[in-house]
TORKOL-4160 file (C-alpha; in steps of 0.2 Angstrom, whole numbers, padded with zeros to 4 digits, m for minus):
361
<pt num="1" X="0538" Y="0507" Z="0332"/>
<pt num="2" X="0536" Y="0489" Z="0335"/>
<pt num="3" X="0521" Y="0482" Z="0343"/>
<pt num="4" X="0519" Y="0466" Z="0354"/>
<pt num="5" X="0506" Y="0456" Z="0362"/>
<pt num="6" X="0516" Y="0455" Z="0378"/>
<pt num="7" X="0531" Y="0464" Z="0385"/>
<pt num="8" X="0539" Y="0458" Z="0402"/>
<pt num="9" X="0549" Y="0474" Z="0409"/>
<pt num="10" X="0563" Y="0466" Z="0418"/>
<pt num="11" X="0577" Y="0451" Z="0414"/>
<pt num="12" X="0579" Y="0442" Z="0429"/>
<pt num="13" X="0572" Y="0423" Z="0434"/>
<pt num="14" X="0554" Y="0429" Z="0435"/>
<pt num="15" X="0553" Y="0440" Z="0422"/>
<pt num="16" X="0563" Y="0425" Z="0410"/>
<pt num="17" X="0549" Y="0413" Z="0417"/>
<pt num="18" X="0535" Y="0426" Z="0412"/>
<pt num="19" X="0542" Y="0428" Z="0396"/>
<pt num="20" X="0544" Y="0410" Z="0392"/>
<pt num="21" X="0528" Y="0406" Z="0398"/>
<pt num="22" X="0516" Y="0420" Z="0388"/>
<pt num="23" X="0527" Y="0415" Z="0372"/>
<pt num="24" X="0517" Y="0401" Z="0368"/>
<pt num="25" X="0507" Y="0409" Z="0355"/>
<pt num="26" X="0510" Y="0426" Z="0356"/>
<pt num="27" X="0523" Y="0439" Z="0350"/>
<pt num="28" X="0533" Y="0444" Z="0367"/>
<pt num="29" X="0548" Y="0456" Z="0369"/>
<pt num="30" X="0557" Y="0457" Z="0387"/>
<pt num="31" X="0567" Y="0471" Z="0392"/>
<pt num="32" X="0582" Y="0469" Z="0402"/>
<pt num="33" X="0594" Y="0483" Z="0409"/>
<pt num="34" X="0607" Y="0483" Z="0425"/>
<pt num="35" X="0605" Y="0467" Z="0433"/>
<pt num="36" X="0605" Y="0466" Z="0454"/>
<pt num="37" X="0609" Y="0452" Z="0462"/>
<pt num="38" X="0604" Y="0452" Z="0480"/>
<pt num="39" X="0602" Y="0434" Z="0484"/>
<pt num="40" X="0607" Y="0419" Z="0493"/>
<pt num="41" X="0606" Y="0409" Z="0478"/>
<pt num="42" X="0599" Y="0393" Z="0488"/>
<pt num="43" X="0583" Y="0385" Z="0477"/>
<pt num="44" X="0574" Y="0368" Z="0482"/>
<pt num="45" X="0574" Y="0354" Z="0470"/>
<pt num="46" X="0559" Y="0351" Z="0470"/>
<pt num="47" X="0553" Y="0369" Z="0467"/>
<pt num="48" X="0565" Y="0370" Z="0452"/>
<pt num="49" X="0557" Y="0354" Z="0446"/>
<pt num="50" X="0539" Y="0364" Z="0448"/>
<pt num="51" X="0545" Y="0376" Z="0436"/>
<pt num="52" X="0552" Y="0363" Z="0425"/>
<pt num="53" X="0571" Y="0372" Z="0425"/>
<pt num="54" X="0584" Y="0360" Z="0420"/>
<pt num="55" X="0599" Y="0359" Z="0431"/>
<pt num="56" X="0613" Y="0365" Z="0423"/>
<pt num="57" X="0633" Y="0372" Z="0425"/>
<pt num="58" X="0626" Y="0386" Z="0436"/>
<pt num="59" X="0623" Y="0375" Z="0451"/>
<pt num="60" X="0638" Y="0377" Z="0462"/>
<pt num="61" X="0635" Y="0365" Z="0474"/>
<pt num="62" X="0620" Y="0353" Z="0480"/>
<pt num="63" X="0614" Y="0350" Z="0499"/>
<pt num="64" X="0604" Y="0339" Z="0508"/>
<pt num="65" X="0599" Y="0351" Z="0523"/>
<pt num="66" X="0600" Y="0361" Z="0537"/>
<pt num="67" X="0609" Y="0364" Z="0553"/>
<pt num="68" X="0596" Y="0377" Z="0564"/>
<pt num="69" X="0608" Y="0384" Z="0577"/>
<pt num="70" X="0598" Y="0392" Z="0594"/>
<pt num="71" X="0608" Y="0408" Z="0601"/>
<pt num="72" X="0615" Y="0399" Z="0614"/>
<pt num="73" X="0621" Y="0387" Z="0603"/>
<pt num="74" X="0607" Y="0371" Z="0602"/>
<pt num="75" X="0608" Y="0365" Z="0587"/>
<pt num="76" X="0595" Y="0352" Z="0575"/>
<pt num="77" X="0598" Y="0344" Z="0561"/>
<pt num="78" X="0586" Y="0344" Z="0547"/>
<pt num="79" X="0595" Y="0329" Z="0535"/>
<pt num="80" X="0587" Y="0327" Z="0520"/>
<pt num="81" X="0596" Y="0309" Z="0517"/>
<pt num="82" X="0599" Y="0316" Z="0497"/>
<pt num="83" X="0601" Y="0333" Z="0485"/>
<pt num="84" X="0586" Y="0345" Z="0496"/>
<pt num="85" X="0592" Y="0361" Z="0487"/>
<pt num="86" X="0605" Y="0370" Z="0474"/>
<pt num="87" X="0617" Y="0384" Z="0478"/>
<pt num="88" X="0618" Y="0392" Z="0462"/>
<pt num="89" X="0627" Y="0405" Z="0453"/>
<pt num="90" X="0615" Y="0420" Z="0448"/>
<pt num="91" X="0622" Y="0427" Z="0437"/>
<pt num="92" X="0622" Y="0411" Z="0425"/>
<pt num="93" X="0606" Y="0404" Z="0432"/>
<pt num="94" X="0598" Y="0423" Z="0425"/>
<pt num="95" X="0606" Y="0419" Z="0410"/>
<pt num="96" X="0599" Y="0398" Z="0407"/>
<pt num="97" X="0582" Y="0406" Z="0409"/>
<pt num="98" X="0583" Y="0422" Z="0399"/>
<pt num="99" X="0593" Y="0409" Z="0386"/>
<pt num="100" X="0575" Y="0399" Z="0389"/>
<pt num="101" X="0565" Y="0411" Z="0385"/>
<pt num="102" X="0572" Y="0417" Z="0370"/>
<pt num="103" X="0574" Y="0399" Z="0364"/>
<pt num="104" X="0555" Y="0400" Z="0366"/>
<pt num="105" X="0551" Y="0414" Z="0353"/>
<pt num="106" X="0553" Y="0430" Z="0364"/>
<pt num="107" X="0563" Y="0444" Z="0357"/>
<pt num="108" X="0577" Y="0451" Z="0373"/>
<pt num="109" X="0579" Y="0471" Z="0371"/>
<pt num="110" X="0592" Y="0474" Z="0382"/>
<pt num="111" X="0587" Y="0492" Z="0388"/>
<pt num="112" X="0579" Y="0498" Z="0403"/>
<pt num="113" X="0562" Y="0504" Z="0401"/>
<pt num="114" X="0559" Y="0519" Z="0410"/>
<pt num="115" X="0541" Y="0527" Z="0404"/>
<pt num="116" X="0526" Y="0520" Z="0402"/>
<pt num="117" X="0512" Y="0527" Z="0395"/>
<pt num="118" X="0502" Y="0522" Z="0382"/>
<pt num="119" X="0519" Y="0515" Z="0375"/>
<pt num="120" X="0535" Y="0509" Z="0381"/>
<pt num="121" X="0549" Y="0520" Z="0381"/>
<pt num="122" X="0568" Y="0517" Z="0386"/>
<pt num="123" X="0583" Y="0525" Z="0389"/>
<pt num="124" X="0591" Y="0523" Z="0372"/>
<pt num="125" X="0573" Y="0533" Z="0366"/>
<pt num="126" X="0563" Y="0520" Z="0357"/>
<pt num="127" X="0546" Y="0514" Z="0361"/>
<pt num="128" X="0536" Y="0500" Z="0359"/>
<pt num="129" X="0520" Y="0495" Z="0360"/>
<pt num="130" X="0511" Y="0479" Z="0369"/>
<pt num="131" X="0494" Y="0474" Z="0375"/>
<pt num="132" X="0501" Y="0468" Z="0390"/>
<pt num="133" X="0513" Y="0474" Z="0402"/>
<pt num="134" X="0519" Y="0461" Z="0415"/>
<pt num="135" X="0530" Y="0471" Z="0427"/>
<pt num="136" X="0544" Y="0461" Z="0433"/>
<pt num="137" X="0556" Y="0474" Z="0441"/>
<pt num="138" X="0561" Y="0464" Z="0455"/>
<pt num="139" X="0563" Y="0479" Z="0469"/>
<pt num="140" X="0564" Y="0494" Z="0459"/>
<pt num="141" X="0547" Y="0502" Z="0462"/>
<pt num="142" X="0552" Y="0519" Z="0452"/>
<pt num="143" X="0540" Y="0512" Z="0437"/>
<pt num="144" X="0526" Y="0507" Z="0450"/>
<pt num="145" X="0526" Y="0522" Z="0458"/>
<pt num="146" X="0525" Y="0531" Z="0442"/>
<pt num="147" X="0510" Y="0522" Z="0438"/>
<pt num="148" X="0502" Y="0523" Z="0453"/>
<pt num="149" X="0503" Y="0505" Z="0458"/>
<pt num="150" X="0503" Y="0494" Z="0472"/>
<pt num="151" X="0519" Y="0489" Z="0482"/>
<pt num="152" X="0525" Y="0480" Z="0494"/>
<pt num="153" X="0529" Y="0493" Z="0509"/>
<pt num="154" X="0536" Y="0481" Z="0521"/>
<pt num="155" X="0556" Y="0475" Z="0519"/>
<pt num="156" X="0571" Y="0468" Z="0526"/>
<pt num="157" X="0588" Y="0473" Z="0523"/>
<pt num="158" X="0600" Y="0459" Z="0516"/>
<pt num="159" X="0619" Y="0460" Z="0518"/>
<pt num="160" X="0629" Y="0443" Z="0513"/>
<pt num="161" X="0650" Y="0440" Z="0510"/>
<pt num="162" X="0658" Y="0428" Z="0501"/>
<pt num="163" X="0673" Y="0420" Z="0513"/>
<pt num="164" X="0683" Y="0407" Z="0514"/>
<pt num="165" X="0674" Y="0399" Z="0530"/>
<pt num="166" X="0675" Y="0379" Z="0537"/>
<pt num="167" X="0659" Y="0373" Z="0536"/>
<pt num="168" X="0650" Y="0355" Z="0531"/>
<pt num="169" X="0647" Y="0356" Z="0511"/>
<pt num="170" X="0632" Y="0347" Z="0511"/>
<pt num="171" X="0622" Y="0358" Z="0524"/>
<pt num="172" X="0614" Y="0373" Z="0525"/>
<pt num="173" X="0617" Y="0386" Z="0543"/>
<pt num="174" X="0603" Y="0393" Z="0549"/>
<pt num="175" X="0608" Y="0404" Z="0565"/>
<pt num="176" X="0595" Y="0412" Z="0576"/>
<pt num="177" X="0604" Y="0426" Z="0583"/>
<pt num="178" X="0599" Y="0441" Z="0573"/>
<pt num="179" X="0583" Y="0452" Z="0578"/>
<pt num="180" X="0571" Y="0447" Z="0565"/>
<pt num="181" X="0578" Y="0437" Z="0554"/>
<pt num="182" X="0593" Y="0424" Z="0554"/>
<pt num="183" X="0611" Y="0422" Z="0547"/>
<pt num="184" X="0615" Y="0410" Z="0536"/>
<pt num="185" X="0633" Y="0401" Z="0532"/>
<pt num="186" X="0629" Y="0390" Z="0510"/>
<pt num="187" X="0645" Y="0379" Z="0507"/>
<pt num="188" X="0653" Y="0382" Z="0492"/>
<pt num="189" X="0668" Y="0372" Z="0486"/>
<pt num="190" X="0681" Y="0379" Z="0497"/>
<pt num="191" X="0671" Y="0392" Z="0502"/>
<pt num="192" X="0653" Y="0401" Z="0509"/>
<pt num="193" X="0640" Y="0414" Z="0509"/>
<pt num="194" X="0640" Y="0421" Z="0524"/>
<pt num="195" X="0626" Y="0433" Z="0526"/>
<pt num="196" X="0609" Y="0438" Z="0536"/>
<pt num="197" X="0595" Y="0450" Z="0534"/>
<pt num="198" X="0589" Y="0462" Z="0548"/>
<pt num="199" X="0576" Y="0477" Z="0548"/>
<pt num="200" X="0590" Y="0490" Z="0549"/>
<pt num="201" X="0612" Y="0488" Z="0553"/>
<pt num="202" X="0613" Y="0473" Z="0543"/>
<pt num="203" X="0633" Y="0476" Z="0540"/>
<pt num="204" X="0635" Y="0479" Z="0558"/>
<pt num="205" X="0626" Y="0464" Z="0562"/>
<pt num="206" X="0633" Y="0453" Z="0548"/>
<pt num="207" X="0652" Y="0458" Z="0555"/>
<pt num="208" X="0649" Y="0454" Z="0572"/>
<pt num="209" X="0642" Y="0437" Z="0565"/>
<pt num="210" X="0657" Y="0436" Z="0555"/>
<pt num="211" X="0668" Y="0440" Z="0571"/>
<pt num="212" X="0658" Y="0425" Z="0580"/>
<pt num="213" X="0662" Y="0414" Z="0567"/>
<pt num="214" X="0681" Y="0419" Z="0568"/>
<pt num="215" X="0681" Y="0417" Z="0586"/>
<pt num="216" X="0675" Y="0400" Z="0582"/>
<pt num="217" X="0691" Y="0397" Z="0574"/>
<pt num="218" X="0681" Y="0394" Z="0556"/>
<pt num="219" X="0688" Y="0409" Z="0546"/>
<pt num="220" X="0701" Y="0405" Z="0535"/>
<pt num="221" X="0706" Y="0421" Z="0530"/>
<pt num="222" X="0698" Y="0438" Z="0532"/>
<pt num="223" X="0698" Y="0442" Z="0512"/>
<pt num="224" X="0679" Y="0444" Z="0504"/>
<pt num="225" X="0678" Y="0438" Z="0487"/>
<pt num="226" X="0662" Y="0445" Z="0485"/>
<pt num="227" X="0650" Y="0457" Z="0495"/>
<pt num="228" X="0631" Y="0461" Z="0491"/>
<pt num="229" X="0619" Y="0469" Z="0498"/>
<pt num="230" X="0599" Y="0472" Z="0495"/>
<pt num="231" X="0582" Y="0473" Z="0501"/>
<pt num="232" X="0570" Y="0459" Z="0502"/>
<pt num="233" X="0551" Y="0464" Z="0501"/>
<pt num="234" X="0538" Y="0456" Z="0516"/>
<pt num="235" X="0521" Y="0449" Z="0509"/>
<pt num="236" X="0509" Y="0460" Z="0508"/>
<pt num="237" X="0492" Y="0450" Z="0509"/>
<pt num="238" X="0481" Y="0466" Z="0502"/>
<pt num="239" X="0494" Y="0471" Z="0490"/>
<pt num="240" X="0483" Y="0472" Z="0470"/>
<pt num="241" X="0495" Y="0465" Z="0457"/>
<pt num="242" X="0483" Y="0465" Z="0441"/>
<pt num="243" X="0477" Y="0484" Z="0434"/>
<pt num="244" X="0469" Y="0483" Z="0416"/>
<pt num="245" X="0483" Y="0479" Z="0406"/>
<pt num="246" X="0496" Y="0479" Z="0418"/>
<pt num="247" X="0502" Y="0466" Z="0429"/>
<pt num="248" X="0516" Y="0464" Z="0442"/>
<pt num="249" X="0524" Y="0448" Z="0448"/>
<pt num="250" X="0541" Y="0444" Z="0458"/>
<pt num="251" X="0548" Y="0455" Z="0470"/>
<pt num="252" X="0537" Y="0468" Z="0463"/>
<pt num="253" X="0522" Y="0461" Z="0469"/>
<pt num="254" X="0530" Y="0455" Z="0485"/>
<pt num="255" X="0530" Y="0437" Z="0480"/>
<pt num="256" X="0541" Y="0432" Z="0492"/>
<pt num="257" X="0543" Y="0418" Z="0507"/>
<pt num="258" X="0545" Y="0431" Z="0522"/>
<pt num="259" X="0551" Y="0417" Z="0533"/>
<pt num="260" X="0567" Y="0413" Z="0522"/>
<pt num="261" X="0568" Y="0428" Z="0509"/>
<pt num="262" X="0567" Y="0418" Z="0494"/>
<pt num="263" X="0555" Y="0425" Z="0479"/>
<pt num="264" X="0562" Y="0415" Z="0463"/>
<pt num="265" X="0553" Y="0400" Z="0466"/>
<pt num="266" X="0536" Y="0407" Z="0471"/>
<pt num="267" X="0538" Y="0422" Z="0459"/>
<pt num="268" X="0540" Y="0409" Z="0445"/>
<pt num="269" X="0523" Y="0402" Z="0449"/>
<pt num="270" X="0515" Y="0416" Z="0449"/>
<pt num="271" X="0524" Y="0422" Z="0432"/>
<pt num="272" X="0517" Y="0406" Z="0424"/>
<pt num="273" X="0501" Y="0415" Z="0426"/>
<pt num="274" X="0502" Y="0432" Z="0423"/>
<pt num="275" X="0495" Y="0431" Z="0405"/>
<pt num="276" X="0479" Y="0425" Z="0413"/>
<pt num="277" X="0464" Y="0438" Z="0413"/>
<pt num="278" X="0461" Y="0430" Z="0430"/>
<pt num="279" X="0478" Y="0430" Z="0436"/>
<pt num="280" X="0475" Y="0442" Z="0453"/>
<pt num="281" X="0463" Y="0425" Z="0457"/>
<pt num="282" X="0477" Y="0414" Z="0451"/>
<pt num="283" X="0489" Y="0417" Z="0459"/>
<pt num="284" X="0483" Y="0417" Z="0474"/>
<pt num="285" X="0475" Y="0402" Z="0474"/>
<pt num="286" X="0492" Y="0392" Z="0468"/>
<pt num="287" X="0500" Y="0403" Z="0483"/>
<pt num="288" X="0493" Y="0415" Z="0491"/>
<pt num="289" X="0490" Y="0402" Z="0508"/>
<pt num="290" X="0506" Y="0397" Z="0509"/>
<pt num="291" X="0513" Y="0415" Z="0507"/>
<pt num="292" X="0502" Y="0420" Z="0523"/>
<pt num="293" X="0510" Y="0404" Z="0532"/>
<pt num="294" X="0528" Y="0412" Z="0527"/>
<pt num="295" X="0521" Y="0427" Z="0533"/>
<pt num="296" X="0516" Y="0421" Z="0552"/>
<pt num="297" X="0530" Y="0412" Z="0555"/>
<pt num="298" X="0540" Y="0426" Z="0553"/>
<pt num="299" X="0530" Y="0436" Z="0564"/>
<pt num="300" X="0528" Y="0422" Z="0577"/>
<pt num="301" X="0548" Y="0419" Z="0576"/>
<pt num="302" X="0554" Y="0436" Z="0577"/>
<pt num="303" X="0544" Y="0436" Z="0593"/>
<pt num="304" X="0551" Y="0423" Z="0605"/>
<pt num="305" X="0564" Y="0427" Z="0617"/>
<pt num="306" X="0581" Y="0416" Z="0615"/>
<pt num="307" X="0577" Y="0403" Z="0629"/>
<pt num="308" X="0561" Y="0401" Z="0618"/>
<pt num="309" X="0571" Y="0402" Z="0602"/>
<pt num="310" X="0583" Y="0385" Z="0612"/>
<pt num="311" X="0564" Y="0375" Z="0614"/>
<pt num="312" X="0560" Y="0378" Z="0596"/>
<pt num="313" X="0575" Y="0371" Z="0591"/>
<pt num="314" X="0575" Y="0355" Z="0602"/>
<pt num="315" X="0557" Y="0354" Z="0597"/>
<pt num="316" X="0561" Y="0354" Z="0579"/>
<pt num="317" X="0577" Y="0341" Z="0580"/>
<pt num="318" X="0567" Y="0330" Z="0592"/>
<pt num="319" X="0556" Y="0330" Z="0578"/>
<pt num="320" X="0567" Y="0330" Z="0561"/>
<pt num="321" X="0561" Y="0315" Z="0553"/>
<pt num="322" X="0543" Y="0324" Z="0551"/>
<pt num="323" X="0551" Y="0337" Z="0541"/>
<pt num="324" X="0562" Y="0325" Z="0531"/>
<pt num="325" X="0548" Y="0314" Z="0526"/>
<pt num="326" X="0532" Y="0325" Z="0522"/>
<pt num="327" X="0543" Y="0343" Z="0521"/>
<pt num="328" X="0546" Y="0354" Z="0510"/>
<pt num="329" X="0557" Y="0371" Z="0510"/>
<pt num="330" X="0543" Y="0379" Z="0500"/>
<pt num="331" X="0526" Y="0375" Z="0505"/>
<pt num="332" X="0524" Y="0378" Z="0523"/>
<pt num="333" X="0506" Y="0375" Z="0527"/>
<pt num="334" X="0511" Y="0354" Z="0520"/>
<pt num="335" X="0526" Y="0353" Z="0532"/>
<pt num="336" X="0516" Y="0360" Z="0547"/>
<pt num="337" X="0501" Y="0348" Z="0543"/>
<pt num="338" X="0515" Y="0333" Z="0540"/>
<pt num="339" X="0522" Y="0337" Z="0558"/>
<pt num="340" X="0505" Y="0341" Z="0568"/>
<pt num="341" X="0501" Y="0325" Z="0562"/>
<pt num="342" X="0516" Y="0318" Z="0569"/>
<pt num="343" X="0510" Y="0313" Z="0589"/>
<pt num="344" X="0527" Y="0313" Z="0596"/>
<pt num="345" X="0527" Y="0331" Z="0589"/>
<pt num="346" X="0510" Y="0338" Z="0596"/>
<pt num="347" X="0515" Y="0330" Z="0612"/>
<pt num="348" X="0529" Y="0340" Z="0614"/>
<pt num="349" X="0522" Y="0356" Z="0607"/>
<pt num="350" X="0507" Y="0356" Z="0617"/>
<pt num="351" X="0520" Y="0356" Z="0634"/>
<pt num="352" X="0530" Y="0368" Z="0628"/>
<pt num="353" X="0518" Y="0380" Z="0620"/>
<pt num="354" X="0513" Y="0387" Z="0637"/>
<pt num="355" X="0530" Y="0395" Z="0639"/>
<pt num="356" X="0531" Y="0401" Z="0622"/>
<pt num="357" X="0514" Y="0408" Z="0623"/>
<pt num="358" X="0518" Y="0425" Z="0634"/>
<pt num="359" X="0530" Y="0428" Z="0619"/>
<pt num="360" X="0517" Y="0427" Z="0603"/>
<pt num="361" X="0503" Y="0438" Z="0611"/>
């Protein structure tokens, strides 16, 4: 039986960054097993940068913003004036940083692990032994629940195509129309992700986008090259990640931004740390804040009514080049500082919070 200081139980992009990370200076194995893809595949620059990943042949396509589309059809535009994020292929981006990690001294098992007691056992029947367990299982609780762990209990459903659709290559779509969430169209070359998340009848909603869309005269053809689905977990402020030797991070730990769906960048950071003996602290003082902030503006935007939704976006393109200069697609609490500070932005908040109000309380 081989015995380790560290094993990482999951092979995806926060399990790779764990195991990078706790390989300086310590024997760490990282066990793989099926990998899910349920993502829109969009990551900031910036947060990539954060992480130190190199920029590689799985970026598909760069963009420089967004387009945030109202249900009745206002629409701001969010230019970031250069490269604001990558459209990556996850498959090969899971791969650059399990290839990192390995470069880095961990040994890659590529077996599910599907016991844990006082050692690791996987499908194939060995077992290994480790110190530390860091639990990167993205949203399969089965081993948490097992172990009596703490999960997220909170999710959205995700549900995206791949079509050939007309669309501006170098901006993102943002479309207010679905009940709690939004729809997206990410330009590829020559084609998008078209996709959405919603608390339940994501398909059924993501078709009658799709329908909208062709009604529009923007579907080229009605073929999907791919078709994915998944669930996203919501932030859970109370949720424990760190039990003697075991910790959790990623989606298993709910380290995601619940006012976009995206948990690679922030799930990285807080993989960087899981080898701390204080890293239930650590974590969330890196971003534990600006998870909460993810976490309200979901909740304040899945509240307001579609003439409400309309003043939000005319307040937000009024006000784009606050979010351009001082934003960021991560950090919320530093892009709602940057534009509170902005006058011609509090001006118009203040008038049109009173009609907004009714809806948030």
């Amino acid at each position: 039986m081989m015995k380790y200081d560290v094993a990482v139980v999951g092979a995806g992009p926060v399990g790779s960054i764990a195991a990078q990370r706790a390989s300086k200076g310590r024997d760490v194995v990282i066990f793989g097993g099926e990998r899910v893809v349920q993502c829109s595949g969009v990551l900031s620059t910036t947060g990539l940068q954060e992480l130190n990943i190199n920029t590689g042949d799985y970026v598909l396509n760069k963009v420089r913003g967004a387009k945030i589309i109202s249900p009745s059809g206002v629409q701001a535009v969010i230019d970031g004036g250069g490269d604001k994020a990558c459209v990556v292929d996850r498959l090969k981006f899971d791969d650059h940083l399990l290839d990192r990690a390995v470069d880095s001294g961990a040994t890659y098992i590529p077996a599910v692990v599907d016991e844990i007691k006082d050692v690791l056992k996987t499908s194939d029947g060995r077992e290994f032994a480790a110190d530390k367990i860091i639990m990167a299982t993205g949203t399969n609780y089965t081993l948490q629940k097992k172990l009596c762990l703490d999960c997220p209990d909170d999710f959205l459903i995700g549900a995206q195509y791949e079509m050939n659709v007309e669309c501006d290559k170098d901006f993102v779509e943002l479309h207010l129309t679905v009940p709690d969430f939004f729809a997206w169209v990410i330009p590829l070359d020559g084609y998008a992700r078209v996709g959405l998340c919603a608390k339940q009848n994501p398909k059924k909603h993501l078709d009658n986008f799709v329908a909208r869309l062709k009604n529009a005269g923007r579907i080229k053809s009605d073929k999907k090259l791919s078709e994915i689905y998944g669930i996203i977990p919501l932030y859970k402020p109370s949720i424990r990640t760190q039990y003697d030797r075991i910790v959790t991070v990623g989606d298993a730990a709910g380290h995601v931004k619940a006012s976009t769906g995206g948990g690679i960048i922030f799930g990285g950071l807080a993989a960087e740390l899981a080898c701390s003996p204080t890293y239930e602290r650590d974590w969330r003082g890196r971003i534990g804040a600006e998870l909460s902030m993810h976490l309200m503006f979901h909740n304040l935007l899945k509240r307001l009514k579609p003439k409400n939704l309309d003043r939000l976006v005319r307040l937000v393109g009024s006000n784009h080049s606050g979010l351009v200069d001082g934003g960021d697609m991560d950090y919320a609490i530093k892009t709602f500082k940057n534009l509170s500070l902005n006058p011609k932005f509090a001006l118009e908040f203040i008038i049109n919070a009173p009609f907004m109000l009714p809806d948030l309380i």
